[in-house]
N, C-alpha and C positions, 0 to 999 in steps of 0.2 A: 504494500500500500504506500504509493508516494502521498506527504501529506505536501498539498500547492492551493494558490487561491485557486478560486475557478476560473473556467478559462471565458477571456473577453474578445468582443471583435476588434479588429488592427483594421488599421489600412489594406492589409495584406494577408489576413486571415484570421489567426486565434493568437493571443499569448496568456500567460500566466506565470504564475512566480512559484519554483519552486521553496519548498521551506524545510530544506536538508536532509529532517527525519523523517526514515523511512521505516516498516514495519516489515517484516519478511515475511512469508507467508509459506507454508511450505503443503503439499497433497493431503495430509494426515492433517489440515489445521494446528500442526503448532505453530508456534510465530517465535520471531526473534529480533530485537531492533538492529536499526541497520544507521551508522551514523551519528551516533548519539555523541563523540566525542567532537566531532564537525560544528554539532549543532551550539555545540557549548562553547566551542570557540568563537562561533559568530555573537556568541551572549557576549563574553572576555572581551571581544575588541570591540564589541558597540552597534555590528551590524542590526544584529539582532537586539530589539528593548526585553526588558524581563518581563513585560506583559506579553508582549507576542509571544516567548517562548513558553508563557505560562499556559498561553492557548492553544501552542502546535500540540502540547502536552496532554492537554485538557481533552485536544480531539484525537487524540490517538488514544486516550484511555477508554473513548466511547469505539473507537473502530474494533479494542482488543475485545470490547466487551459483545460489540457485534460476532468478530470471530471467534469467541469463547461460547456462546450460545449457540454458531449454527444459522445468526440468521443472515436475510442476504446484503450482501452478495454470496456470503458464503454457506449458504444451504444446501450446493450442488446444482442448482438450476441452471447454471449457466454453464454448464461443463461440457455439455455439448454443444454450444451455440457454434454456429458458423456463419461469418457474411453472405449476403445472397453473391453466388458467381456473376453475376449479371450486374452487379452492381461498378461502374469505372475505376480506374485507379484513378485518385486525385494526383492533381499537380501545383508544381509548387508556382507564384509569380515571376516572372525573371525577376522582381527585384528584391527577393527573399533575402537575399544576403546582405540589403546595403540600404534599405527600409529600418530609419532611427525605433527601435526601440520603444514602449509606448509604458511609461513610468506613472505610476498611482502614488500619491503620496503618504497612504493609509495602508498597512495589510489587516489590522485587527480584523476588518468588515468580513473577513474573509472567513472566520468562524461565527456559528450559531449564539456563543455565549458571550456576543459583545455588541454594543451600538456602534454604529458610524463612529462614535469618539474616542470607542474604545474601551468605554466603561463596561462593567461586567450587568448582566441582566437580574443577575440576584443583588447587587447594591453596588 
């Protein structure tokens, strides 16, 4: 499970931010963090505020709790899914590589348990 904000439209298609910590998932549902010493560095130097990472935290303890229960994504459902063949391969813009960058000055919104300002919903 990469945790990122969700993904927004560009000039040029989708972007999003990732946010380090990842969960690992393995056939048999155990999990393992993936990054967690990465993530703390970006706390140490500043990238990261201790609320955001309070909150990458916060959503990864509800995804563990998802994949500890079974429910989905991780119920099995999707185990067989396959794209319809028929469906095109996308392409990218020619100007993929050299289209600036498209910068939010907020990540908190990006979890369920904070306002636009970043405040927590419980106080």
């Amino acid at each position: 499970m990469n945790l990122e904000e969700p993904f927004r439209r560009t000039p040029i298609g989708f972007d999003t931010n990732d946010h380090t910590l990842d969960i690992v998932v393995k056939p048999d549902l155990s999990w393992s963090w993936k990054d967690e010493s990465l993530l703390e560095g970006q706390l140490e130097r500043g990238d990261y505020s201790s609320e955001l990472v309070a909150e990458i935290r916060r959503e990864a303890a509800s995804v563990i709790a998802l994949i500890e229960s079974r429910r989905a994504p991780f119920d099995g459902e999707w185990v067989d899914w396959r794209p319809d063949p028929n469906w095109p391969t996308p392409r990218l813009p020619e100007n993929w590589n050299s289209e600036p960058a498209v910068l939010w000055e907020r990540r908190l919104w990006a979890y369920p348990h904070t306002d636009d300002a970043g405040r927590s919903e419980s106080g």
